[in-house]
C-alpha positions in Angstrom: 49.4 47.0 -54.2 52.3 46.2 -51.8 53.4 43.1 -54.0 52.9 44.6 -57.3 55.3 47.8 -55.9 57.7 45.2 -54.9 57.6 42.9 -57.8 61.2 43.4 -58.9 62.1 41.4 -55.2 59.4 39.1 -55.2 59.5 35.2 -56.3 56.6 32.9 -55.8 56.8 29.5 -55.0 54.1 27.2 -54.5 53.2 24.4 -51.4 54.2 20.6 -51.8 52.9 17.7 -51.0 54.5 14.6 -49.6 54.3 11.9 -52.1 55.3 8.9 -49.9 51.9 9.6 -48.1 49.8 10.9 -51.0 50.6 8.0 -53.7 47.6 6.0 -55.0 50.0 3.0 -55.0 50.7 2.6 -50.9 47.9 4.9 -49.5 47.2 3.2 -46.3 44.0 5.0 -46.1 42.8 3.5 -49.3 40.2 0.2 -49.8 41.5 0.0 -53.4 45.3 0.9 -54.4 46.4 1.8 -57.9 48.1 -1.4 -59.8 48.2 -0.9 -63.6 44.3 0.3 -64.8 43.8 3.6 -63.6 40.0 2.9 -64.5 39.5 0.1 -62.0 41.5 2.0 -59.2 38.8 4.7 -60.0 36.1 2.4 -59.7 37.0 -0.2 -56.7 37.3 3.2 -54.6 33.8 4.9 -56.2 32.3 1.3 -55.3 33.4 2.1 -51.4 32.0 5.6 -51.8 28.5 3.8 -52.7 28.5 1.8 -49.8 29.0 5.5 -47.5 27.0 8.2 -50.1 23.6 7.6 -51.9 25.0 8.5 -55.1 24.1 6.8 -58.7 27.2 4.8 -60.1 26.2 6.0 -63.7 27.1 9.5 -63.2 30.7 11.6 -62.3 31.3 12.3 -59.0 31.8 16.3 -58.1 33.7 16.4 -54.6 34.1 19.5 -52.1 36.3 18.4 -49.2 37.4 21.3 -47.0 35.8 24.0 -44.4 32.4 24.6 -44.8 32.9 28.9 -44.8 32.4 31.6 -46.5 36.6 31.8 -47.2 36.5 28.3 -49.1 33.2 29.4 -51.1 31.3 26.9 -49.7 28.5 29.0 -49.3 27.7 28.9 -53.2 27.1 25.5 -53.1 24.0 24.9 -52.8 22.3 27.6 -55.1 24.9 26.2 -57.8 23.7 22.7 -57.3 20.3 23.5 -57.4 21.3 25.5 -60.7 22.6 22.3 -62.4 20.6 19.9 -61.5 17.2 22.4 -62.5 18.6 22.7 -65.5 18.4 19.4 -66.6 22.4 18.1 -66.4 22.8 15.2 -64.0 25.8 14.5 -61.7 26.8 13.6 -58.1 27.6 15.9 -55.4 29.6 15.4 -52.1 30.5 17.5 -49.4 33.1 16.2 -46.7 33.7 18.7 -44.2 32.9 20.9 -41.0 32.2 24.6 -40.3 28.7 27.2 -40.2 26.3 25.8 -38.7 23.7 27.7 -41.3 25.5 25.6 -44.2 25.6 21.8 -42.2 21.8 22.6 -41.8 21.3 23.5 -45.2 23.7 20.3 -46.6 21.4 18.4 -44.7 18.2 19.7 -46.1 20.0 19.3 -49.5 20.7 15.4 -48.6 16.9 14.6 -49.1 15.9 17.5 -51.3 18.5 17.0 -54.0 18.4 12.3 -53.3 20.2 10.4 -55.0 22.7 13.5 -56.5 23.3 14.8 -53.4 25.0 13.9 -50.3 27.1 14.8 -47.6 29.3 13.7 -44.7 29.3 16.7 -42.0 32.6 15.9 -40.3 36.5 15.8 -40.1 37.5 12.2 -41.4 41.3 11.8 -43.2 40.6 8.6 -44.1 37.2 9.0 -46.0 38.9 12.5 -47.5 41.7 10.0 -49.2 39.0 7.8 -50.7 37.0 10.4 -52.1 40.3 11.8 -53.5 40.6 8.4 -55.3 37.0 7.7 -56.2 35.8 10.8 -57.5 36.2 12.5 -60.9 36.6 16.1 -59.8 37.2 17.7 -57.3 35.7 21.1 -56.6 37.4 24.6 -55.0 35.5 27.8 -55.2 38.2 29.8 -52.7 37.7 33.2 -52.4 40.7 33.2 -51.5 43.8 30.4 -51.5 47.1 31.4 -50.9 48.4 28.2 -52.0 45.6 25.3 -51.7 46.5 21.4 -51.5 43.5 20.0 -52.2 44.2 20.0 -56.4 47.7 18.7 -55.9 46.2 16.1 -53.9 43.4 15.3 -56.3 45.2 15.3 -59.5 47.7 12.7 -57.8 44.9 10.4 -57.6 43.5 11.2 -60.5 40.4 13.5 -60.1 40.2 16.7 -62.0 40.1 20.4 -60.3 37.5 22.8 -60.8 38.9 25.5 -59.1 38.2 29.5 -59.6 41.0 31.3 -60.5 42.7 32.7 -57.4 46.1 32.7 -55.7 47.2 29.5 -56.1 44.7 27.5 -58.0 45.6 30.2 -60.7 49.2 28.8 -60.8 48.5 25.0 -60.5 45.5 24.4 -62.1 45.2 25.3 -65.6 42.0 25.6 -67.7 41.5 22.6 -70.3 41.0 25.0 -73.2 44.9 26.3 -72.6 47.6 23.8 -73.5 48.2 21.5 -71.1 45.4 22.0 -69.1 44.4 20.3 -65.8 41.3 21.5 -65.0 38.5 23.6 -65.4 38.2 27.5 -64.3 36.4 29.9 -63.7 37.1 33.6 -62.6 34.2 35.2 -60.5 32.7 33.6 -57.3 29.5 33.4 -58.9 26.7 31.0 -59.9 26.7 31.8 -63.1 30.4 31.3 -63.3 30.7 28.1 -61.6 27.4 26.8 -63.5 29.3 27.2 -66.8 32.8 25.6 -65.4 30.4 22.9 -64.2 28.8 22.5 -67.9 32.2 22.6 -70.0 33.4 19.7 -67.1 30.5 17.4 -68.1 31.3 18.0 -71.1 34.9 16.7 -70.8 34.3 13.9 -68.8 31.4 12.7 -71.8 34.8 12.8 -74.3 35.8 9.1 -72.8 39.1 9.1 -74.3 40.0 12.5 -73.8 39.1 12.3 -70.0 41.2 9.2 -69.4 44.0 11.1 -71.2 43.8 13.7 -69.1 43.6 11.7 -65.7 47.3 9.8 -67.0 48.4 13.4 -67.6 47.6 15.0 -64.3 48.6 12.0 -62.1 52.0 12.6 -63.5 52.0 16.0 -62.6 55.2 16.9 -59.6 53.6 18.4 -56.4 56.5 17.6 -54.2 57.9 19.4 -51.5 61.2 18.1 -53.6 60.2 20.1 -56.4 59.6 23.3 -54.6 62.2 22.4 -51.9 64.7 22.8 -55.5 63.7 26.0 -56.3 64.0 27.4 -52.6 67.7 26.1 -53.4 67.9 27.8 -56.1 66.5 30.8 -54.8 69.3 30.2 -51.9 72.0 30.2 -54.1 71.0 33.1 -56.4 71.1 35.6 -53.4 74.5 34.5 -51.9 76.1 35.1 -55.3 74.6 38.7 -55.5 
């Protein structure tokens, strides 16, 4: 209410991210770094994942990296994989991350219930978070809320699509592959249903060989810097002292 009231004075502008540490080319974190084929950086990093996660190398790799809590709809997880794998679509699943102790228990249950397209690493670890980053294919953020979020910038600099519900920002950096020049796949409601069918159309891209390694090239070139937001603060600088 307040914002929408105030909209004639109100400027968004979203987060950045530092590119010297999140580049695919130097990360210091990272077993594989990109060179020239952005398939075989993708790979040499999923083949590191294999060695951590019981995960089948024939399948895309869906990530959630982030607090395990009700805030970063972690909570939906596990009815939605359930969902998709019951219903006959195949994929893998990771969780990295810490937080309820009612979810850790049930990621673990999950871990042999759901074997090999489930697993999970119950902890804080940078370094494994960078390598999933780079080995995975998508990377998924079912926020109830999200001012900002880092996670997609983060992802789509190495590569790996968002599926991310519409909210805050993930609504202004992530947009849906059926709009031009999409990066991602949507959805609107924190639901199962909702998520399930952002989940199905995202198979569905990453089947279209050609058009998925399109779209990887595209996002990866995509400017999340703190010097591109950093310009627009200067702008916004200069607009008011001339007022």
């Amino acid at each position: 209410w307040l914002l929408v009231n105030e909209a004639h004075k109100s400027v968004g502008i979203i987060n950045g991210i530092d590119n010297k540490v999140w580049d695919p080319k130097t990360d210091k974190y990272l077993p594989a770094k990109l060179k020239s084929s952005i398939p075989k950086f993708k790979a040499a990093n999923r083949a590191v994942l294999q060695e951590r996660f019981l995960i089948d190398p024939e399948l895309p790799v869906i990530t959630f990296i982030g607090r395990l809590v009700r805030e970063k709809g972690a909570d939906i997880i596990p009815e939605l994989v359930g969902r998709f794998l019951g219903s006959g679509y195949r994929a893998n699943f990771i969780v990295l991350g810490t937080g309820e102790k009612s979810l850790h228990d049930r990621f673990a249950e999950m871990r042999h219930h759901f074997s090999p397209y489930f697993d999970a690493a119950l902890e804080y670890n940078e370094g494994l978070a960078h390598t999933l980053y780079a080995g995975s294919d998508f990377i998924f953020m079912p926020s109830r809320v999200e001012p900002c979020g880092l996670n997609q910038m983060y992802a789509m600099r190495y590569g790996t699509v968002p599926i991310a519900r519409k909210i805050g920002g993930l609504k202004d950096t992530v947009i849906d592959l059926g709009d031009e020049g999409g990066r991602g796949t949507t959805f609107r409601q924190l639901t199962v249903d909702d998520a399930f069918h952002a989940l199905q159309r995202t198979v569905e891209a990453y089947d279209k060989k050609k058009y998925f390694t399109d779209l990887r090239k595209r996002i990866m070139k995509v400017d999340f810097s703190w010097e591109s937001s950093t310009a627009i603060y200067a702008d916004l600088y200069r607009e008011l002292g001339m007022q």
